[in-house]
N, CA and C of each residue as an Amber inpcrd file, in Angstrom:
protein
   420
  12.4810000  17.1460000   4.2080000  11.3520000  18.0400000   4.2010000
  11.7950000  19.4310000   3.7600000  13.0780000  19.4680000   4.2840000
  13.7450000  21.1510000   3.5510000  13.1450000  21.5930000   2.0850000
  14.0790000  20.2180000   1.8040000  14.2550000  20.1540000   0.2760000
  12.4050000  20.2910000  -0.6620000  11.5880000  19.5800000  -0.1040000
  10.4790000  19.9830000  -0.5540000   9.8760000  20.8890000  -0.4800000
   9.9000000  21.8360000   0.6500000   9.2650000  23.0310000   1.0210000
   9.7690000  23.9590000   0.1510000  11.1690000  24.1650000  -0.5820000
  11.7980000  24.9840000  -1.0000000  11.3020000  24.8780000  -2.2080000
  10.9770000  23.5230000  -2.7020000  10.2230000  23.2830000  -4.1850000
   9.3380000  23.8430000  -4.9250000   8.2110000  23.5880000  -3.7350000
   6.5860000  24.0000000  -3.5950000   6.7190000  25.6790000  -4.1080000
   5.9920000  25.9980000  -5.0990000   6.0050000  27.6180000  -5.3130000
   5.3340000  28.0530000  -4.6190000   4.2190000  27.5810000  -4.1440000
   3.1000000  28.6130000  -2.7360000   4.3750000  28.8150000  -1.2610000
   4.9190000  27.4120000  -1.1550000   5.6110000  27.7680000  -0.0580000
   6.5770000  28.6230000   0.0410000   7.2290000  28.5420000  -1.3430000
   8.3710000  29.5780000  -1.6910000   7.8310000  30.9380000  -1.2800000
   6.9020000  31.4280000  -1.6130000   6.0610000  32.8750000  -1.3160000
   5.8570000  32.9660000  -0.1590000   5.8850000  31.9650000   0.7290000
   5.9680000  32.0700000   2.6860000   6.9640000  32.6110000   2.9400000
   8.1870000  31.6460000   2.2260000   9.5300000  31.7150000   3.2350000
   9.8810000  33.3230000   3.4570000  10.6740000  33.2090000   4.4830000
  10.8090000  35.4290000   5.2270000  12.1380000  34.5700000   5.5130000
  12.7790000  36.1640000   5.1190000  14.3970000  35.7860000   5.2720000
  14.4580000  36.6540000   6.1660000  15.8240000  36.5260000   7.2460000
  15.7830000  37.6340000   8.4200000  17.5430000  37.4370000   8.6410000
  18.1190000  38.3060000   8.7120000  19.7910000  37.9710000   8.9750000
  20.4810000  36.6080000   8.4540000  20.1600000  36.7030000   6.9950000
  20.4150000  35.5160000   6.2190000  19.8040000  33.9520000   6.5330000
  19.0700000  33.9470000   7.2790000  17.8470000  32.2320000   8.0880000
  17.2360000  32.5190000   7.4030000  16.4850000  31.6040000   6.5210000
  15.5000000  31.2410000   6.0330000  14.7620000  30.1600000   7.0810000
  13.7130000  30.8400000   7.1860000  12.6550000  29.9840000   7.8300000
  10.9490000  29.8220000   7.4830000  10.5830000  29.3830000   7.8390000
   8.8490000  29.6130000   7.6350000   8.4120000  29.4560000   9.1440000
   6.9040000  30.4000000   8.5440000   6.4110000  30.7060000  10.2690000
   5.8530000  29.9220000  10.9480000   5.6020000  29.5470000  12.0430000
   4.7700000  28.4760000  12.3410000   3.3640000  28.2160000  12.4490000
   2.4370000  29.2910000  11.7320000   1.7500000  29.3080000  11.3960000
   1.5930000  28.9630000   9.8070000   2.1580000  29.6820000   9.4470000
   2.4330000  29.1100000   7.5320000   2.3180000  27.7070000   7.8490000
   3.2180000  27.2330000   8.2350000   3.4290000  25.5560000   8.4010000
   2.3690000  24.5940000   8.7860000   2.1880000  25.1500000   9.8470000
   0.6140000  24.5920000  10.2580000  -0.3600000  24.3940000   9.5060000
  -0.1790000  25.7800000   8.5730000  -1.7040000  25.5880000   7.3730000
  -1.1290000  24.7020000   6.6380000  -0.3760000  24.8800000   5.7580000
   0.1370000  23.9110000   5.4120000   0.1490000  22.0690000   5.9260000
   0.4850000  22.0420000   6.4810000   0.4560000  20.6010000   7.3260000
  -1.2520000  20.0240000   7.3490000  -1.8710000  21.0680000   7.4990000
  -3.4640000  21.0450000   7.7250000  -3.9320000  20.5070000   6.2840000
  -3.1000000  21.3350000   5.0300000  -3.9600000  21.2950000   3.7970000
  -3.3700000  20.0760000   2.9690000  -2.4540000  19.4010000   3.7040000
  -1.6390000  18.4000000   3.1580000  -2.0500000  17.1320000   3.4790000
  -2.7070000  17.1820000   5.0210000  -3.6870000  15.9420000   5.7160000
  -5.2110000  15.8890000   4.7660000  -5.2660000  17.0800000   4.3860000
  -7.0620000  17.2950000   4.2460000  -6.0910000  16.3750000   2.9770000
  -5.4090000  16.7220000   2.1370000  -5.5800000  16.2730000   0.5630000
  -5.2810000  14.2020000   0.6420000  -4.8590000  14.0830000   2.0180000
  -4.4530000  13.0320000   2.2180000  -5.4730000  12.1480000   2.7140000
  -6.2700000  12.7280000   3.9330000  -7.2790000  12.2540000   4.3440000
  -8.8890000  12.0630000   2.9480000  -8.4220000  13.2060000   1.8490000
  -9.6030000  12.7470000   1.0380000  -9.5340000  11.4130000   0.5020000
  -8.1700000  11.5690000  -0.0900000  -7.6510000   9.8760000  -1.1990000
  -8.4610000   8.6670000  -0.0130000  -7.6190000   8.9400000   1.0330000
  -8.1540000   7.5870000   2.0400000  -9.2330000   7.0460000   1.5840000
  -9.9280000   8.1050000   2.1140000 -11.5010000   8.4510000   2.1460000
 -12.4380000   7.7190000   0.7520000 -11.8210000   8.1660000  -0.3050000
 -12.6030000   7.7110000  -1.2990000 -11.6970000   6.3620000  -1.8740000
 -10.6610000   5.8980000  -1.3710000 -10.5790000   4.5330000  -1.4290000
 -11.3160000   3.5850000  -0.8300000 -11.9320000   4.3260000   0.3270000
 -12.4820000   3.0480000   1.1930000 -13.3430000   3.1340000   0.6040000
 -14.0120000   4.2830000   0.0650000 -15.5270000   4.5100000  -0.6980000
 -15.8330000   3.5050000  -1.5160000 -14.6490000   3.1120000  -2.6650000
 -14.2140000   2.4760000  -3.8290000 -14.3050000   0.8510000  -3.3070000
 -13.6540000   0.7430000  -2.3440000 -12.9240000  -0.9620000  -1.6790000
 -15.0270000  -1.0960000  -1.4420000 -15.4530000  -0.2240000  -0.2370000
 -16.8570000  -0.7250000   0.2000000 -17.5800000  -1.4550000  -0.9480000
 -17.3780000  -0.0810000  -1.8700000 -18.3930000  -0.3520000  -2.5680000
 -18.2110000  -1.5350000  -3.8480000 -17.5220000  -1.9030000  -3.8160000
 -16.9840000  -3.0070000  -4.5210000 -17.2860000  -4.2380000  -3.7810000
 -16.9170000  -4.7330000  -2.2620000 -17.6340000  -5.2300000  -1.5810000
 -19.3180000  -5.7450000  -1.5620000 -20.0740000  -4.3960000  -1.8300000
 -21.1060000  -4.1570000  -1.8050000 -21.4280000  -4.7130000  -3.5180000
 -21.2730000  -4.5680000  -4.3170000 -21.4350000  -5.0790000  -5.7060000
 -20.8970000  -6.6010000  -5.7180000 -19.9690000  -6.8180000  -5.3460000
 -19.9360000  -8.2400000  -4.9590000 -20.8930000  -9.3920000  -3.9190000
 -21.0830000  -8.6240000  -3.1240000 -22.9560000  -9.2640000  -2.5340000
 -23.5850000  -8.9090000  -3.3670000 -24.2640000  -8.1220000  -4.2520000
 -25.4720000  -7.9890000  -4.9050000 -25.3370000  -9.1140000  -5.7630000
 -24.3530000  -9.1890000  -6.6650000 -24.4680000 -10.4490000  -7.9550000
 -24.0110000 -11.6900000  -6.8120000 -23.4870000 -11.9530000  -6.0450000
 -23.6730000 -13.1970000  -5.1990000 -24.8180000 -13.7940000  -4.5230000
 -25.8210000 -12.6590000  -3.9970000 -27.0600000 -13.0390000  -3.3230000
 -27.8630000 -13.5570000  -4.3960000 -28.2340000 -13.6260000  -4.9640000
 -29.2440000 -14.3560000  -6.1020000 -28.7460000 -15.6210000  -6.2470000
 -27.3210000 -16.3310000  -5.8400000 -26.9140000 -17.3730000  -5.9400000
 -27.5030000 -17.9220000  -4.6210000 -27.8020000 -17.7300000  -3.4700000
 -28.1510000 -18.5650000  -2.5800000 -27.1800000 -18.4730000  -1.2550000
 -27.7660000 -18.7630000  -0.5180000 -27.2150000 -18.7560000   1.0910000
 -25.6990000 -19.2750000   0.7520000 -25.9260000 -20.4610000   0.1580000
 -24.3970000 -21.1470000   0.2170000 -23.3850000 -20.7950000  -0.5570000
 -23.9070000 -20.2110000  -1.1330000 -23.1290000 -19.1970000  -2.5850000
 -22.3210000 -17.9440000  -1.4290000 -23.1150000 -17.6520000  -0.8430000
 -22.7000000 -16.0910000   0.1260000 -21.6390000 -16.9990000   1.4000000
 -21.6770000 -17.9160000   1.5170000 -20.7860000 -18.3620000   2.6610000
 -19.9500000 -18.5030000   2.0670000 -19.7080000 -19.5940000   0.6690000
 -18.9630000 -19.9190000   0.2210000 -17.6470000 -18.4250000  -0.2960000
 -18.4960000 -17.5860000  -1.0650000 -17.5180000 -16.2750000  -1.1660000
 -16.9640000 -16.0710000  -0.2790000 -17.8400000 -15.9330000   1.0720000
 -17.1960000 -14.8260000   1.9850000 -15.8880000 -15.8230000   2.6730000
 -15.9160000 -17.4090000   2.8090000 -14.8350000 -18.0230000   2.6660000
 -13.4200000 -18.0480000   2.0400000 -14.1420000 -17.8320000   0.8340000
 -12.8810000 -18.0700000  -0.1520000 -12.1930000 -16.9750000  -0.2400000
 -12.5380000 -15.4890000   0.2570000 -12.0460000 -14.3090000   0.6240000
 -11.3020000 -14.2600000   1.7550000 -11.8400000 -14.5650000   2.8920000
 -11.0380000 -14.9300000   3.8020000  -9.7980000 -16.0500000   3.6350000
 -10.1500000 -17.0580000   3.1530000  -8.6020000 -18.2590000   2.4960000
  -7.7000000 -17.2680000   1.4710000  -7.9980000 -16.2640000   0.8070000
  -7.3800000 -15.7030000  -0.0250000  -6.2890000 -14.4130000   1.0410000
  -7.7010000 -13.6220000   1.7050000  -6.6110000 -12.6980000   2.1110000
  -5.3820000 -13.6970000   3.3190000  -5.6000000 -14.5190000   3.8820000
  -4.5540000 -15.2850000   4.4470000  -3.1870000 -15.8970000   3.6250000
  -3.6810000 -16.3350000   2.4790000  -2.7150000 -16.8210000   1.5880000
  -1.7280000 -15.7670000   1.6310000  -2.4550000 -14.0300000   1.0430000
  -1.9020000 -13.3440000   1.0830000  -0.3790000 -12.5940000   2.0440000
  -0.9950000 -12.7800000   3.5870000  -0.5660000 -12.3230000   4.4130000
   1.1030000 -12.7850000   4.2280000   1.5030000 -14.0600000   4.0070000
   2.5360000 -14.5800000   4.5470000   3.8170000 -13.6890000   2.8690000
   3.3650000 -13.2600000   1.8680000   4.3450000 -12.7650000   1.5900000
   4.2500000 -10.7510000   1.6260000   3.3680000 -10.4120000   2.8240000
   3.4960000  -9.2550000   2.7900000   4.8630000  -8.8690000   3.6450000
   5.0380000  -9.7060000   4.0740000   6.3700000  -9.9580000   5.3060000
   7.9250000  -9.4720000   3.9110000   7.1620000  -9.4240000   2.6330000
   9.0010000  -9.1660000   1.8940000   9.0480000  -7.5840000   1.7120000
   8.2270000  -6.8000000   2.3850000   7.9870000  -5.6880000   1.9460000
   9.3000000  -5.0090000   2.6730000  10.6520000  -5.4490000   3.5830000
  11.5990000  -5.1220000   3.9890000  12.4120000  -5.5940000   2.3770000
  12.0760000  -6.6670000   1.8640000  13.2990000  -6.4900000   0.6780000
  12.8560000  -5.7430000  -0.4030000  11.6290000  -5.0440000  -0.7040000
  11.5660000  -4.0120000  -1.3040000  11.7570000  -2.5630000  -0.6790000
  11.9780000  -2.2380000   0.3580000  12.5800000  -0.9930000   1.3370000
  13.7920000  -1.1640000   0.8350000  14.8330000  -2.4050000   0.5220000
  15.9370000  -2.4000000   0.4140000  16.4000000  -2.0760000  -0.7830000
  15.6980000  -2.6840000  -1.8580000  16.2810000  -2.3830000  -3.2750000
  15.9160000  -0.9550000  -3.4460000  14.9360000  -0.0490000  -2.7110000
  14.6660000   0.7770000  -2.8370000  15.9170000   2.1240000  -2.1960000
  15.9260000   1.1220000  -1.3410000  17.5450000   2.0920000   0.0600000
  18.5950000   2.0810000  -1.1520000  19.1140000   0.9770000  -1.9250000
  19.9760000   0.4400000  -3.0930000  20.0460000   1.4530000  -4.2430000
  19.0280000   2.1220000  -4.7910000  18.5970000   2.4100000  -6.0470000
  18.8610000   4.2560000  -5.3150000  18.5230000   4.3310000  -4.4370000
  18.7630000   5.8110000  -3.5340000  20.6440000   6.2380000  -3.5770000
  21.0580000   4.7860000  -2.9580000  22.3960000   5.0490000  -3.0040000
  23.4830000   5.2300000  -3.9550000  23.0770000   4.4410000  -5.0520000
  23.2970000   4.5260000  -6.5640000  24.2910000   3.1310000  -6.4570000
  23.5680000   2.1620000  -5.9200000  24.4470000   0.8260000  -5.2430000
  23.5820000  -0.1440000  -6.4650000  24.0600000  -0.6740000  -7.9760000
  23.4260000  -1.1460000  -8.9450000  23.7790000  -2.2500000  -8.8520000
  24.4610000  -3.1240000  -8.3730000  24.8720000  -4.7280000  -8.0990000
  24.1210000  -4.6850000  -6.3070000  23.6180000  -3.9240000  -5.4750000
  23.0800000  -4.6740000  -4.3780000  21.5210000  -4.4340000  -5.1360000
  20.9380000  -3.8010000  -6.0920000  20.0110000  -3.2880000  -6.3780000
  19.2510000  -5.0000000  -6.7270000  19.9510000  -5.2750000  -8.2210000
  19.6510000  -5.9730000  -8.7420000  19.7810000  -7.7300000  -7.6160000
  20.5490000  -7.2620000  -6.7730000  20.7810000  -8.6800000  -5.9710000
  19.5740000  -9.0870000  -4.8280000  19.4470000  -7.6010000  -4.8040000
  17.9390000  -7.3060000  -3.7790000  16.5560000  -7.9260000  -4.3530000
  16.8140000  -7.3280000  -5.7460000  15.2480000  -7.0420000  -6.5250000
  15.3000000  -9.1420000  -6.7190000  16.5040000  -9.5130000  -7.5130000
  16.3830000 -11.0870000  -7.3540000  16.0820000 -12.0390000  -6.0990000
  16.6780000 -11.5230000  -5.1640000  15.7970000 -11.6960000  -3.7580000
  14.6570000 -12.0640000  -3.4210000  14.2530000 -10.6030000  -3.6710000
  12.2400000  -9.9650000  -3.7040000  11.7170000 -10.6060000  -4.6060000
  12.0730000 -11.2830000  -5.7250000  11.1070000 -11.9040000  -6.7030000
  11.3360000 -13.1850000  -6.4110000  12.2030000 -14.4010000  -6.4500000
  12.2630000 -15.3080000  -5.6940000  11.8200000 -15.5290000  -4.2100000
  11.7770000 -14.8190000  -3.3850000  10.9770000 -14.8640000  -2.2070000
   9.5240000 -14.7560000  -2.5620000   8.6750000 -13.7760000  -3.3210000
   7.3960000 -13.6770000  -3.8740000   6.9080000 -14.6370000  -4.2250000
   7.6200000 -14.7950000  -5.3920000   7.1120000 -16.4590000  -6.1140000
   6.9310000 -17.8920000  -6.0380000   8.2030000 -18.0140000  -4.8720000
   8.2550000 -18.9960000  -3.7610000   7.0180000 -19.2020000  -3.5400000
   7.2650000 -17.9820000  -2.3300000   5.9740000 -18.3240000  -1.5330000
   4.4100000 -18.2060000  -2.2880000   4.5800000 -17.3760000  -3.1250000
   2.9180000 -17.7580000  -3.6220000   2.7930000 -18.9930000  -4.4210000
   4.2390000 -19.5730000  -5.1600000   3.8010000 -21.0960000  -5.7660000
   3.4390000 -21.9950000  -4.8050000   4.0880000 -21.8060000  -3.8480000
   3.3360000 -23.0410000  -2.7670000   2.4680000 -22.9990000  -1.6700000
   1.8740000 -21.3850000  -2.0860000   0.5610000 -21.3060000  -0.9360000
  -0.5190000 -21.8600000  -2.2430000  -0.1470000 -21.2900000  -3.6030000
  -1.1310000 -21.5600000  -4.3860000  -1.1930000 -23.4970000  -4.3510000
  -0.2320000 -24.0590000  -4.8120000  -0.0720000 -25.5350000  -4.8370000
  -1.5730000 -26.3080000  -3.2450000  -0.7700000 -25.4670000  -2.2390000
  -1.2610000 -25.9810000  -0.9780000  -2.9680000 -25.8810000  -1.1320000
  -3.1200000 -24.4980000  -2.1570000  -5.0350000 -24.2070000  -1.6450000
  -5.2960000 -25.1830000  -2.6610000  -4.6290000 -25.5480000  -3.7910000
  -5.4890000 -26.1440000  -4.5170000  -5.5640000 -27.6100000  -4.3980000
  -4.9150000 -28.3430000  -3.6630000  -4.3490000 -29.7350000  -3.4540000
  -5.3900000 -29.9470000  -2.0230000  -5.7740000 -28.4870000  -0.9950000
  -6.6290000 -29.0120000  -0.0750000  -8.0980000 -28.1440000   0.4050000
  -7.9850000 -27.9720000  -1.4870000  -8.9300000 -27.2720000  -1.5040000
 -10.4520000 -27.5310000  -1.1510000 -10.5870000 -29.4130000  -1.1630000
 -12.1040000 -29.8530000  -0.6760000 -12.1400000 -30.1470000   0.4610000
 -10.9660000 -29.9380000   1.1930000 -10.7800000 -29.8440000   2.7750000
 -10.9160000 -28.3350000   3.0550000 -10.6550000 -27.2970000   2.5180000
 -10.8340000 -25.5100000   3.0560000 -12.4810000 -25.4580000   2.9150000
 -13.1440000 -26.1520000   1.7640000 -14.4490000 -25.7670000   1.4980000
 -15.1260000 -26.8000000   2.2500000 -14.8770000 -27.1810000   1.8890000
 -15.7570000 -28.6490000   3.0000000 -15.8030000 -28.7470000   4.1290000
């Protein structure tokens, strides 16, 4: 966090030097911290806006298909985000190639990243294999 504050040119214009310490006040900081949530809390904000409303456009052209049309989606969304779940679990071997690539470690990098893509692909070739082989058993 040093290292960024010192970056920032608004913050640079905070920092007060006093018997060679550099510090910032704790008020500076605060605003700061405040105007850094607001810029953070907007993105959120208008992602979910984005995700809803996409949601919401996806019922409109589905409802004209019929009751069973709207179960059937809201099914196959649910079987999907589950499929999903089981390789969000590799997101430690991308922390790693990432820890790797920080350290300037280019043989654990690449041993990592082969890892992370064989674990990915794995598992989504045979969640995909599985939905489609029992697939008139998920819908049915």
């Amino acid at each position: 966090m040093y290292l960024s504050l010192h970056q920032d040119s608004e913050i640079q214009n905070l920092i007060k030097s006093s018997d060679n310490e550099t510090y910032i006040s704790h008020h500076d900081c605060k605003f700061i911290c405040y105007r850094n949530n607001c810029h953070n809390t907007i993105r959120s904000g208008l992602e979910h806006i984005v995700i809803c409303g996409t949601q919401i456009m996806t019922t409109v052209i589905v409802t004209p298909l019929g009751v069973f049309a709207i179960a059937a989606n809201s099914f196959a969304i649910t079987a999907e985000s589950l499929c999903i779940c089981p390789v969000w679990d590799c997101r430690c071997c991308t922390t790693l190639v990432g820890q790797s690539i920080g350290a300037d470690r280019r043989k654990l990098v690449r041993s990592f990243a082969r890892i992370t893509i064989f674990i990915w692909y794995d598992r989504y070739g045979v969640i995909g294999v599985l939905m489609y082989l029992f697939a008139p058993q998920i819908i049915g």
